[in-house]
mmCIF entry with sequence, helices, sheets and N, C-alpha, C, O atoms, coordinates in Angstrom:
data_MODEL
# 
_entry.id   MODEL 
# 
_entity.id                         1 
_entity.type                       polymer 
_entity.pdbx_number_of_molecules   1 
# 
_entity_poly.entity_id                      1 
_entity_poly.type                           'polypeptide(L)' 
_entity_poly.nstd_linkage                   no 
_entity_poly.nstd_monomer                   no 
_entity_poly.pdbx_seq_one_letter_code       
;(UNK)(UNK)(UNK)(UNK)(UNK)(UNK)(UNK)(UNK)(UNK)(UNK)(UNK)(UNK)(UNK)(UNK)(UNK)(UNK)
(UNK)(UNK)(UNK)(UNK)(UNK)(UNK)(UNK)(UNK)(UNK)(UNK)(UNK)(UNK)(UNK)(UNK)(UNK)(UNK)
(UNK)(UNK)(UNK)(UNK)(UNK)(UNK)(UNK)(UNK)(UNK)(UNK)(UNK)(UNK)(UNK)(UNK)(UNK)
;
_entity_poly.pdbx_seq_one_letter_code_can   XXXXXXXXXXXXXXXXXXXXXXXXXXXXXXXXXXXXXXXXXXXXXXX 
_entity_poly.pdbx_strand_id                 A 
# 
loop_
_entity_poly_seq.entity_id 
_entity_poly_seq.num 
_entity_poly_seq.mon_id 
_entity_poly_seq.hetero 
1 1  UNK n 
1 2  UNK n 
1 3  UNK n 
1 4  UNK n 
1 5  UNK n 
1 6  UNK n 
1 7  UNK n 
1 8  UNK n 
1 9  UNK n 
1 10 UNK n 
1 11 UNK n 
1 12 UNK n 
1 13 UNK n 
1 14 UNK n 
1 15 UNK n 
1 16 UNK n 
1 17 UNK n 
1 18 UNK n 
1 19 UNK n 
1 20 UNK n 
1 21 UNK n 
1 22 UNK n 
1 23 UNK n 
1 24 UNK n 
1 25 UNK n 
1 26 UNK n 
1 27 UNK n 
1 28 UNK n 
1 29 UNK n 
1 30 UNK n 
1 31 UNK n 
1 32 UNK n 
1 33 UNK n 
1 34 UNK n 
1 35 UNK n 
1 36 UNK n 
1 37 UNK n 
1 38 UNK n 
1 39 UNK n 
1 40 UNK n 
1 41 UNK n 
1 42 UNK n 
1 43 UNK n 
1 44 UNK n 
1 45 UNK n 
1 46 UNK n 
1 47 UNK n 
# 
_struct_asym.id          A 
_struct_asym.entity_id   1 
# 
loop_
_struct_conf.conf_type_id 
_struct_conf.id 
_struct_conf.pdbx_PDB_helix_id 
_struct_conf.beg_label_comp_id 
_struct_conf.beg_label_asym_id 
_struct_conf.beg_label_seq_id 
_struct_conf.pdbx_beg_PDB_ins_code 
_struct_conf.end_label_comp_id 
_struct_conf.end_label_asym_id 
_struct_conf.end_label_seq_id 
_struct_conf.pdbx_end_PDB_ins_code 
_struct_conf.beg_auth_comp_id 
_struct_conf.beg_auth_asym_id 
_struct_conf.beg_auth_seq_id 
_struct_conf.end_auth_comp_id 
_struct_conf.end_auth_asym_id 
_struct_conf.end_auth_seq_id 
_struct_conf.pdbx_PDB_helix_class 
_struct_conf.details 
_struct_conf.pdbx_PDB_helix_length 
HELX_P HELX_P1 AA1 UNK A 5  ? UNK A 16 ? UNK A 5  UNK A 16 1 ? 12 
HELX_P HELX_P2 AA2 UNK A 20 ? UNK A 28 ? UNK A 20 UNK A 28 1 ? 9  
# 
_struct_conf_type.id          HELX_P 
_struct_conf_type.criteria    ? 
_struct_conf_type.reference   ? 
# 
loop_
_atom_site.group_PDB 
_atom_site.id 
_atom_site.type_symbol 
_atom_site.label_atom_id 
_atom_site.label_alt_id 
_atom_site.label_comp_id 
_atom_site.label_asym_id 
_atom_site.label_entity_id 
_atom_site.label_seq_id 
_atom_site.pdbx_PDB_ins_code 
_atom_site.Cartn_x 
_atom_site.Cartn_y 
_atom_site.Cartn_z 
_atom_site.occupancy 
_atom_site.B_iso_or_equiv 
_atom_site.pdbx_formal_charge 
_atom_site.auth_seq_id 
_atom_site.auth_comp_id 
_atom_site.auth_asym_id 
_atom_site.auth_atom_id 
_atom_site.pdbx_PDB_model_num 
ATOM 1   N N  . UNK A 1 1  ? 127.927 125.479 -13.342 1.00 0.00 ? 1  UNK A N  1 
ATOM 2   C CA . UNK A 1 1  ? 127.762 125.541 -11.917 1.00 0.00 ? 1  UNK A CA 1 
ATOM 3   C C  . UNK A 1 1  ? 128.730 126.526 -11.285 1.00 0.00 ? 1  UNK A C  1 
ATOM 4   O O  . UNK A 1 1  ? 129.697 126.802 -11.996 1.00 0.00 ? 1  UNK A O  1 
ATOM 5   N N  . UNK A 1 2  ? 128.679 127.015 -10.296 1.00 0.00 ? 2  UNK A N  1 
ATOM 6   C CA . UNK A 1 2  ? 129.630 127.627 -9.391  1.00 0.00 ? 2  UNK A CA 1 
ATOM 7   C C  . UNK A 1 2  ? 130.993 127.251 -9.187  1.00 0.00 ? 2  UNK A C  1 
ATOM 8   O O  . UNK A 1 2  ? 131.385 126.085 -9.160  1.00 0.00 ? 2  UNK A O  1 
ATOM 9   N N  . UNK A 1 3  ? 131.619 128.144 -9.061  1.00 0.00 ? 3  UNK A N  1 
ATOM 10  C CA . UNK A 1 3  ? 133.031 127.086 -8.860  1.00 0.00 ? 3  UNK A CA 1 
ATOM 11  C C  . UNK A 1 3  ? 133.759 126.285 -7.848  1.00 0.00 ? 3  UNK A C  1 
ATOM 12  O O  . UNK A 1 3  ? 134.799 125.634 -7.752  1.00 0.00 ? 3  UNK A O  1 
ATOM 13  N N  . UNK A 1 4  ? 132.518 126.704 -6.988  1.00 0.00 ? 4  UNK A N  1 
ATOM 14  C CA . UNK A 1 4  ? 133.106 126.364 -5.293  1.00 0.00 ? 4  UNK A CA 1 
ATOM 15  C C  . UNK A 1 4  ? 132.188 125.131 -4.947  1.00 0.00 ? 4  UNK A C  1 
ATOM 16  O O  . UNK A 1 4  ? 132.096 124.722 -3.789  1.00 0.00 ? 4  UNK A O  1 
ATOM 17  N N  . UNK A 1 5  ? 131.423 124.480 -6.144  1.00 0.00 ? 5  UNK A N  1 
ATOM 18  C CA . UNK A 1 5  ? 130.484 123.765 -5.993  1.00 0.00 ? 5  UNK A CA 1 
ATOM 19  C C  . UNK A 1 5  ? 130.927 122.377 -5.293  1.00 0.00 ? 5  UNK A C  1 
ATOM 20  O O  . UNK A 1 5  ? 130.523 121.664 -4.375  1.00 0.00 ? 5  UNK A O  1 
ATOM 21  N N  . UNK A 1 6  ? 132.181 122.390 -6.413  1.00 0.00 ? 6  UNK A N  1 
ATOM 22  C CA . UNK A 1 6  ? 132.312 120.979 -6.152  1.00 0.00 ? 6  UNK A CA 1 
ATOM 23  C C  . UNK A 1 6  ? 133.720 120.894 -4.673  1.00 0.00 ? 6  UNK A C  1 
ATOM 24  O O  . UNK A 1 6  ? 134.207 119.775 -4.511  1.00 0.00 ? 6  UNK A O  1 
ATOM 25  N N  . UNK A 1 7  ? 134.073 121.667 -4.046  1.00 0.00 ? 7  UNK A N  1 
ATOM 26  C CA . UNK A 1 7  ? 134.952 121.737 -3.064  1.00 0.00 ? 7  UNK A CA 1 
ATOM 27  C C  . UNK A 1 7  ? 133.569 121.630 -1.818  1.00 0.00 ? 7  UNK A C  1 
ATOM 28  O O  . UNK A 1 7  ? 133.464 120.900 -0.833  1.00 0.00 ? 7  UNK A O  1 
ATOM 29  N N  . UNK A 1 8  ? 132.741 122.570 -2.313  1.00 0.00 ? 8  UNK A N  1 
ATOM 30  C CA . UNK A 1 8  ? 131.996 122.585 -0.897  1.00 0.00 ? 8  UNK A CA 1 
ATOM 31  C C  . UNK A 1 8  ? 131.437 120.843 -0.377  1.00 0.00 ? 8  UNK A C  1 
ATOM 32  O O  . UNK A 1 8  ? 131.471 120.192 0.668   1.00 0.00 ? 8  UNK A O  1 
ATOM 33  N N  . UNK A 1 9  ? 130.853 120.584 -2.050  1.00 0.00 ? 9  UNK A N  1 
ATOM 34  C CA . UNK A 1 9  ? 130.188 119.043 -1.791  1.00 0.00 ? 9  UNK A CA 1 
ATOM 35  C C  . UNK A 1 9  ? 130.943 118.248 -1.100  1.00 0.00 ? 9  UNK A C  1 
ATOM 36  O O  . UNK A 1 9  ? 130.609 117.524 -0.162  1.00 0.00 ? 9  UNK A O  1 
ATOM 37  N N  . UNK A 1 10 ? 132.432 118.452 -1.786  1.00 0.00 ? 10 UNK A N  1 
ATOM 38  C CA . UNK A 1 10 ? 133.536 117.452 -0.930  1.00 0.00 ? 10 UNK A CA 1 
ATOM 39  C C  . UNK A 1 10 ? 134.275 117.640 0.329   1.00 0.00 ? 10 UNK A C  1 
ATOM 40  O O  . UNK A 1 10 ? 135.189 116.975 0.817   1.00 0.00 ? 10 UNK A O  1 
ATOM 41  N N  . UNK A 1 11 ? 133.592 118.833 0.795   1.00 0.00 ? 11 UNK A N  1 
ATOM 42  C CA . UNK A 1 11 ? 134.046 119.008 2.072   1.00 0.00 ? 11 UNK A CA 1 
ATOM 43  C C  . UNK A 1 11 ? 132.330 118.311 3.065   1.00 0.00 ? 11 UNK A C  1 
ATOM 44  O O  . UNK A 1 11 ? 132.392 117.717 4.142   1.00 0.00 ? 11 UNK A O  1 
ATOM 45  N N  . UNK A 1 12 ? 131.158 118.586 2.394   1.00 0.00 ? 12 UNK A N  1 
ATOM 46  C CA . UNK A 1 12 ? 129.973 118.051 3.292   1.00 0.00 ? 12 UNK A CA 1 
ATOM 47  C C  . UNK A 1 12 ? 130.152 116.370 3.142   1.00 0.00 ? 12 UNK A C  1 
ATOM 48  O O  . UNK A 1 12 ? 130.057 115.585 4.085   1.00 0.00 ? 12 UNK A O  1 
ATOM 49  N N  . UNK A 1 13 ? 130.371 116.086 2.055   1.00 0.00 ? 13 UNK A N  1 
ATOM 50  C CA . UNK A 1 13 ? 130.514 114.257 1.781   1.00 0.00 ? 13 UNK A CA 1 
ATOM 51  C C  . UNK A 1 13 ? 131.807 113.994 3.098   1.00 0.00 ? 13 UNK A C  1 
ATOM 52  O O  . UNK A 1 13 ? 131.730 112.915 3.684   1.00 0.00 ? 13 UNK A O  1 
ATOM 53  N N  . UNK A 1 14 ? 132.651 114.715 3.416   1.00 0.00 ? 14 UNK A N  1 
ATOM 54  C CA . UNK A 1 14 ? 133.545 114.148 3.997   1.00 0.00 ? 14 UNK A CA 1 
ATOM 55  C C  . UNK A 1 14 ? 133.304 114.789 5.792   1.00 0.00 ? 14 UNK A C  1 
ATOM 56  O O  . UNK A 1 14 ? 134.085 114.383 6.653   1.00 0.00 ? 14 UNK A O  1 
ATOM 57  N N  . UNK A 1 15 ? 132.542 115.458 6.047   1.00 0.00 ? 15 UNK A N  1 
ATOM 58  C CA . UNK A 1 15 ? 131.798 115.752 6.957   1.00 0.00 ? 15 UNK A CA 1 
ATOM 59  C C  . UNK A 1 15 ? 130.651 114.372 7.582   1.00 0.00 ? 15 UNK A C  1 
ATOM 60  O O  . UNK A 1 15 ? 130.685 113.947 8.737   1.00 0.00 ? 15 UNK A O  1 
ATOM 61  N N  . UNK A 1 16 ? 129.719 113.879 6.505   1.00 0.00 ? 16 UNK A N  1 
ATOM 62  C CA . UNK A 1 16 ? 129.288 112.979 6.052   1.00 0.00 ? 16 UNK A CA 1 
ATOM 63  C C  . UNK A 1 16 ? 129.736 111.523 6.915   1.00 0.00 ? 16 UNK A C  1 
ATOM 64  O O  . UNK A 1 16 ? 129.218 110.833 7.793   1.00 0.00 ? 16 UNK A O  1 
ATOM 65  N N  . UNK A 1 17 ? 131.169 111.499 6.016   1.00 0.00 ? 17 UNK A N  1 
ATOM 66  C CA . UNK A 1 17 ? 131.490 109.831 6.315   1.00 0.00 ? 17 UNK A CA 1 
ATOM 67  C C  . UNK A 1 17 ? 132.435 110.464 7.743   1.00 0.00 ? 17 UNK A C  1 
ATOM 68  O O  . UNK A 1 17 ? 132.603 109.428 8.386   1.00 0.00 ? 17 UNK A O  1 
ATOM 69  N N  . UNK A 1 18 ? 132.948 111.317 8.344   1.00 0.00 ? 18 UNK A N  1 
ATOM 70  C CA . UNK A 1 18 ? 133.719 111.318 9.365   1.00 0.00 ? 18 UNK A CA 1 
ATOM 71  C C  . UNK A 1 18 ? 132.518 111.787 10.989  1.00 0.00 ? 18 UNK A C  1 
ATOM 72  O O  . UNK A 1 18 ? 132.796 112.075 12.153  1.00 0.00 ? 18 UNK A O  1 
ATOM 73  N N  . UNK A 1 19 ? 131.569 111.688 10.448  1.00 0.00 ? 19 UNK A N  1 
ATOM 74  C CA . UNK A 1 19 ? 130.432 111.894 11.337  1.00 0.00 ? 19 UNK A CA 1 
ATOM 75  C C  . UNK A 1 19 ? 130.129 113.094 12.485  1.00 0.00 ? 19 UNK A C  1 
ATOM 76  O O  . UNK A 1 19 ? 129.584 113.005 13.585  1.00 0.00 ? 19 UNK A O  1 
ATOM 77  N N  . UNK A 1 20 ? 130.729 114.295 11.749  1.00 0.00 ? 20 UNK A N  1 
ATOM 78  C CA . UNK A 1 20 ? 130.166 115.560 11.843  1.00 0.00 ? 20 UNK A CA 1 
ATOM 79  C C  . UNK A 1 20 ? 128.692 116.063 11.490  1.00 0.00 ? 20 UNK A C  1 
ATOM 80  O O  . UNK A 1 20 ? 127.739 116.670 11.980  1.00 0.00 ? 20 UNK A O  1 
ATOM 81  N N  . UNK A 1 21 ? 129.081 115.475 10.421  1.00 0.00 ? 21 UNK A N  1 
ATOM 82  C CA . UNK A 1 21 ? 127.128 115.966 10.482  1.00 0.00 ? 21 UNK A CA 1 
ATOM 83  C C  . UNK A 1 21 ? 126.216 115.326 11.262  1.00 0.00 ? 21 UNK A C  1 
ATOM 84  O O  . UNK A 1 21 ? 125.330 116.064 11.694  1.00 0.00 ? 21 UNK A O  1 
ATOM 85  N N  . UNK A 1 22 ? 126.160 114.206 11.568  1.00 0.00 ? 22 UNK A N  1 
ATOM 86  C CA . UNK A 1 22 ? 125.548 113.362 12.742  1.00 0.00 ? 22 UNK A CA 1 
ATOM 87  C C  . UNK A 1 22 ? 125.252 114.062 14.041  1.00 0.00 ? 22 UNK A C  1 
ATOM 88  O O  . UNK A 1 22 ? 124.186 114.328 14.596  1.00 0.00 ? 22 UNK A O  1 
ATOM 89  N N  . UNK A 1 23 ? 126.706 114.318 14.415  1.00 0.00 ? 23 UNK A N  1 
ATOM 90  C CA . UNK A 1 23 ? 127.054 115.300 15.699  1.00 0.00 ? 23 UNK A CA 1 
ATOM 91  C C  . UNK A 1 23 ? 126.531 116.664 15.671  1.00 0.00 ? 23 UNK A C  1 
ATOM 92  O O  . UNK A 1 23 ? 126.331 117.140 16.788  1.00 0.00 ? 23 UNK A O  1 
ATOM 93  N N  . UNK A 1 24 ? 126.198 117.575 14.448  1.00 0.00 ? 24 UNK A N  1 
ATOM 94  C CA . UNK A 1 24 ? 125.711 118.658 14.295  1.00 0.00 ? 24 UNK A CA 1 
ATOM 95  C C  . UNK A 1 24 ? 124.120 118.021 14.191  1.00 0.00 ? 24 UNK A C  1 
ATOM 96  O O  . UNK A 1 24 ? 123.393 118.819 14.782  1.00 0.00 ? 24 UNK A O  1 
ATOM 97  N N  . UNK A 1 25 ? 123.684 117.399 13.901  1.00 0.00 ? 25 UNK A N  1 
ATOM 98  C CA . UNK A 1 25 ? 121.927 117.064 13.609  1.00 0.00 ? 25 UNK A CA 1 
ATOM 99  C C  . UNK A 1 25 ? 121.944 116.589 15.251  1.00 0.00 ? 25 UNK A C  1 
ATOM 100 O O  . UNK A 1 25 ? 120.849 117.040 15.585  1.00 0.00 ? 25 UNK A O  1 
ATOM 101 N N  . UNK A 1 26 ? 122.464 116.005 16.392  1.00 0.00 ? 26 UNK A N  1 
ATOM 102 C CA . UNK A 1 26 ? 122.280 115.719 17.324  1.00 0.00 ? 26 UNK A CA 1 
ATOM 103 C C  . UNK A 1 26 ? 122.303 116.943 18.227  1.00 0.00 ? 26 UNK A C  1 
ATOM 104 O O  . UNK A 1 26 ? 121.638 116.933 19.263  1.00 0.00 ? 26 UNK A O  1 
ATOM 105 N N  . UNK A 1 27 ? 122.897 117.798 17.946  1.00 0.00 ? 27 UNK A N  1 
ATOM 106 C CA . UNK A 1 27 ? 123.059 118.452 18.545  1.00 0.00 ? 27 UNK A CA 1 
ATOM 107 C C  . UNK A 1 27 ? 122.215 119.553 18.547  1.00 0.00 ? 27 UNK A C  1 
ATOM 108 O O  . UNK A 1 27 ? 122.183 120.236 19.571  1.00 0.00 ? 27 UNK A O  1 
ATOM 109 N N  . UNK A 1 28 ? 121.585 119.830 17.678  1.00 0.00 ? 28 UNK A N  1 
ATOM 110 C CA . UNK A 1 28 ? 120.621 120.786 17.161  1.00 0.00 ? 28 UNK A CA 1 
ATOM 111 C C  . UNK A 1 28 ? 119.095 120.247 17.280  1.00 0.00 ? 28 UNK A C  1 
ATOM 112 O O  . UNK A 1 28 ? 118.119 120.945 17.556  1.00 0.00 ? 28 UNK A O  1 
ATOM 113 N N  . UNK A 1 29 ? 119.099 118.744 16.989  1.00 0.00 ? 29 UNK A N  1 
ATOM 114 C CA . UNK A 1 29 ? 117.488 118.203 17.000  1.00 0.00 ? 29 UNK A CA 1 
ATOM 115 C C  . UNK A 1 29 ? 117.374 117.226 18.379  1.00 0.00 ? 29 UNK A C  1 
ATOM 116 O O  . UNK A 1 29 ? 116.310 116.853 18.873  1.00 0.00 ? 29 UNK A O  1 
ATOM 117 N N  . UNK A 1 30 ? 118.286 117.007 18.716  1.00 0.00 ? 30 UNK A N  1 
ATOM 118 C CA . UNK A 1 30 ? 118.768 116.439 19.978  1.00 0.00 ? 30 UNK A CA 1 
ATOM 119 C C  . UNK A 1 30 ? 118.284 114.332 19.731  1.00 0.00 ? 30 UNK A C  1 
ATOM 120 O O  . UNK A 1 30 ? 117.877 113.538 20.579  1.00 0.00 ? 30 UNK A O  1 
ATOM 121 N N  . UNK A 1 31 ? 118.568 114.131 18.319  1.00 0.00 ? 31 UNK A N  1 
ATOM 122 C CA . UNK A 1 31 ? 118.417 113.045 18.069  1.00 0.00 ? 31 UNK A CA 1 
ATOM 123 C C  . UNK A 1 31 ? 119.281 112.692 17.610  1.00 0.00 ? 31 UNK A C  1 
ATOM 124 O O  . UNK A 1 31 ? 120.074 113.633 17.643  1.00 0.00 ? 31 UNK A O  1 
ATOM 125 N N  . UNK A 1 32 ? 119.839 111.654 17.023  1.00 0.00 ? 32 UNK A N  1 
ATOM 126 C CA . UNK A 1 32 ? 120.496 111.105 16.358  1.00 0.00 ? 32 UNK A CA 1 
ATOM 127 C C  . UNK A 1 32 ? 120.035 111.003 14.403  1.00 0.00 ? 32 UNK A C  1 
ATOM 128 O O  . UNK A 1 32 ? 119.850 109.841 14.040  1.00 0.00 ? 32 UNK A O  1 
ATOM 129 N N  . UNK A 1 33 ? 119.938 111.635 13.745  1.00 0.00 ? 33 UNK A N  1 
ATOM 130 C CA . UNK A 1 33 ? 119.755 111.447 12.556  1.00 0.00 ? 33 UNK A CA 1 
ATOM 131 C C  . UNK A 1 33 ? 119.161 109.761 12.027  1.00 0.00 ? 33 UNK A C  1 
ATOM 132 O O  . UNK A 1 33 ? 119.272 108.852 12.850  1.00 0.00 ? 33 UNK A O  1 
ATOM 133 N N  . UNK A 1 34 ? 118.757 109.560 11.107  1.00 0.00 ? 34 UNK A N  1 
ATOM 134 C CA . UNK A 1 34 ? 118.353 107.965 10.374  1.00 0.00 ? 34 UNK A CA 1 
ATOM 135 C C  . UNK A 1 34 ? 119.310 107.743 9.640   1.00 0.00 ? 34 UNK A C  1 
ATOM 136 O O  . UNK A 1 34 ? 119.733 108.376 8.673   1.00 0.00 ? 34 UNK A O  1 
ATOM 137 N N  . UNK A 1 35 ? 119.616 106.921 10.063  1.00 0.00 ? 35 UNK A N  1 
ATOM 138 C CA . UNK A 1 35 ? 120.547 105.837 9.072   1.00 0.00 ? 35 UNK A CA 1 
ATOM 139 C C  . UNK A 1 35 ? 120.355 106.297 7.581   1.00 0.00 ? 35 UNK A C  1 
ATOM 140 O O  . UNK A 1 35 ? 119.139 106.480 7.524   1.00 0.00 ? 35 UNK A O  1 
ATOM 141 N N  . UNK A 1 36 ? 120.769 106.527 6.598   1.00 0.00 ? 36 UNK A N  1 
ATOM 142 C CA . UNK A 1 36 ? 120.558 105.956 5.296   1.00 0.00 ? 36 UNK A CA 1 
ATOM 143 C C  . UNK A 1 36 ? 119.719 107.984 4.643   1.00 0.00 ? 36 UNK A C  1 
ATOM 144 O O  . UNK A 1 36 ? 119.208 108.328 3.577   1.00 0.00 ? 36 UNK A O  1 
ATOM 145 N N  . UNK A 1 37 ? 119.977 108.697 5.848   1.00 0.00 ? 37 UNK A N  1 
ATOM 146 C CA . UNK A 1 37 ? 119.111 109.859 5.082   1.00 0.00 ? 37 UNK A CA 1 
ATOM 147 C C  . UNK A 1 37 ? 119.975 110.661 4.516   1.00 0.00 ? 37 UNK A C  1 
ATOM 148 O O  . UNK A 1 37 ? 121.112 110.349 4.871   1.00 0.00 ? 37 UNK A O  1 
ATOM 149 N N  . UNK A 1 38 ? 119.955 111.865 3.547   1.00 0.00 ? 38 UNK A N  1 
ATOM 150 C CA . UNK A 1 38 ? 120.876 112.831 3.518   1.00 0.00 ? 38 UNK A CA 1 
ATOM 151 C C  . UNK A 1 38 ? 121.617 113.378 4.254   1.00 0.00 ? 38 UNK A C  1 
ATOM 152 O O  . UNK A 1 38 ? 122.711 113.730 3.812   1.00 0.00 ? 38 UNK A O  1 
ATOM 153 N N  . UNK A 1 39 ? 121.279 113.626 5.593   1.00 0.00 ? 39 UNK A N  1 
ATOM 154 C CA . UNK A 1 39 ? 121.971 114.082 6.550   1.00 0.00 ? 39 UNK A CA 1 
ATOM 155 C C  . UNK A 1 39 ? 123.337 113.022 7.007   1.00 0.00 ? 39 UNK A C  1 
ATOM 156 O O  . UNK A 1 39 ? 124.405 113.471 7.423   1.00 0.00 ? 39 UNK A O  1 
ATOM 157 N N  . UNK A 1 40 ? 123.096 111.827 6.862   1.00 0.00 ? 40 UNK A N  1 
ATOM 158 C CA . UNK A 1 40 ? 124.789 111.269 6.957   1.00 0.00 ? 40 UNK A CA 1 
ATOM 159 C C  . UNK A 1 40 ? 124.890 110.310 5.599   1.00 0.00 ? 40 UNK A C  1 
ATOM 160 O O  . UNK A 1 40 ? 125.623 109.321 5.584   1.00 0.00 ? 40 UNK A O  1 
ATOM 161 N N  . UNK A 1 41 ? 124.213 110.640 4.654   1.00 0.00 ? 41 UNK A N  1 
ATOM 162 C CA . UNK A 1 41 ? 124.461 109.246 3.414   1.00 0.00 ? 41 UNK A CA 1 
ATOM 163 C C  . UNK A 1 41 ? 124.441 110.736 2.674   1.00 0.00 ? 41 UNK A C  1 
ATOM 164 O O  . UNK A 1 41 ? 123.566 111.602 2.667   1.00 0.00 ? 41 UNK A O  1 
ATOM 165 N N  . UNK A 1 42 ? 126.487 110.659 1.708   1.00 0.00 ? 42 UNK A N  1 
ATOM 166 C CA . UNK A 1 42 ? 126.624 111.187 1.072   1.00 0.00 ? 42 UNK A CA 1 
ATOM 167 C C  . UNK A 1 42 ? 126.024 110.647 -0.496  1.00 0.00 ? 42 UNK A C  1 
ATOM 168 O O  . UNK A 1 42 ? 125.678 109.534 -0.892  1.00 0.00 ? 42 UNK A O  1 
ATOM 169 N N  . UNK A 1 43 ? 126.073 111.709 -1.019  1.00 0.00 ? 43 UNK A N  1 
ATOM 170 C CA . UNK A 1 43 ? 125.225 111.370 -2.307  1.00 0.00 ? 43 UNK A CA 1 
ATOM 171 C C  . UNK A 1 43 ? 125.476 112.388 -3.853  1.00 0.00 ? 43 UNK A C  1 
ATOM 172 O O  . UNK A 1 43 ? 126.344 113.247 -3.698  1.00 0.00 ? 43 UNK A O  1 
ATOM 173 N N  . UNK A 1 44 ? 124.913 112.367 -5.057  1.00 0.00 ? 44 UNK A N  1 
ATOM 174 C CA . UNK A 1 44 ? 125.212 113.484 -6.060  1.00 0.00 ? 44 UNK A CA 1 
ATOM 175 C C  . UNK A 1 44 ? 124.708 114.946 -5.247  1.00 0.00 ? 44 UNK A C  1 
ATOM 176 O O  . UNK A 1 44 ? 124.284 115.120 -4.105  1.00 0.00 ? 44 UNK A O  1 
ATOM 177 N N  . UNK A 1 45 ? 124.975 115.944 -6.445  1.00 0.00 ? 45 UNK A N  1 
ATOM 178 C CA . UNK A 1 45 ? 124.696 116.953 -6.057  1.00 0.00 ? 45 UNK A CA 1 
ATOM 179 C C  . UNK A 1 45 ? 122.974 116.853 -6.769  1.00 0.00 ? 45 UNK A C  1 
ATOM 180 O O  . UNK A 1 45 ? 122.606 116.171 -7.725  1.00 0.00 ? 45 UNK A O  1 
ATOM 181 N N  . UNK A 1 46 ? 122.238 117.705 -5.986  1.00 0.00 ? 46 UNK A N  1 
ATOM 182 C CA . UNK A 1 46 ? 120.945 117.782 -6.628  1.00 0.00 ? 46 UNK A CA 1 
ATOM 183 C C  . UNK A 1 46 ? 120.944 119.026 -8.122  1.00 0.00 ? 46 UNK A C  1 
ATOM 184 O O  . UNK A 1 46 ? 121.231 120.222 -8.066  1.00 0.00 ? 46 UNK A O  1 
ATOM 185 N N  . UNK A 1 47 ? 120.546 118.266 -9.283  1.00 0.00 ? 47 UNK A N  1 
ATOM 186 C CA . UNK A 1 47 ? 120.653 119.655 -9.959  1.00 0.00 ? 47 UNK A CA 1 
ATOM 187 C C  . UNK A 1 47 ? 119.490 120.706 -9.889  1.00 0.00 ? 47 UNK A C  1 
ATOM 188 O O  . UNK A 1 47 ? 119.614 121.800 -10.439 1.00 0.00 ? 47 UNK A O  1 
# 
């Protein structure tokens, strides 16, 4: 894999649980994201 793979994941997982990404999907779709989707439920990397 890349080498920046696993810094980037752990910077979106922690984006994730501190609820930035929430705030960026609200802000852009003007909703609030679903509970339980990729967009705030961190998860593996897809291979």
């Amino acid at each position: 894999g890349h080498p920046l793979l696993e810094k980037v994941n752990d910077a979106i997982t922690a984006m994730k649980k501190d609820g930035t990404m929430a705030a960026i999907h609200k802000k852009w779709f003007g909703v609030d994201p679903e509970a339980g989707t990729s967009t705030v439920a961190p998860g593996p990397i897809p291979q």
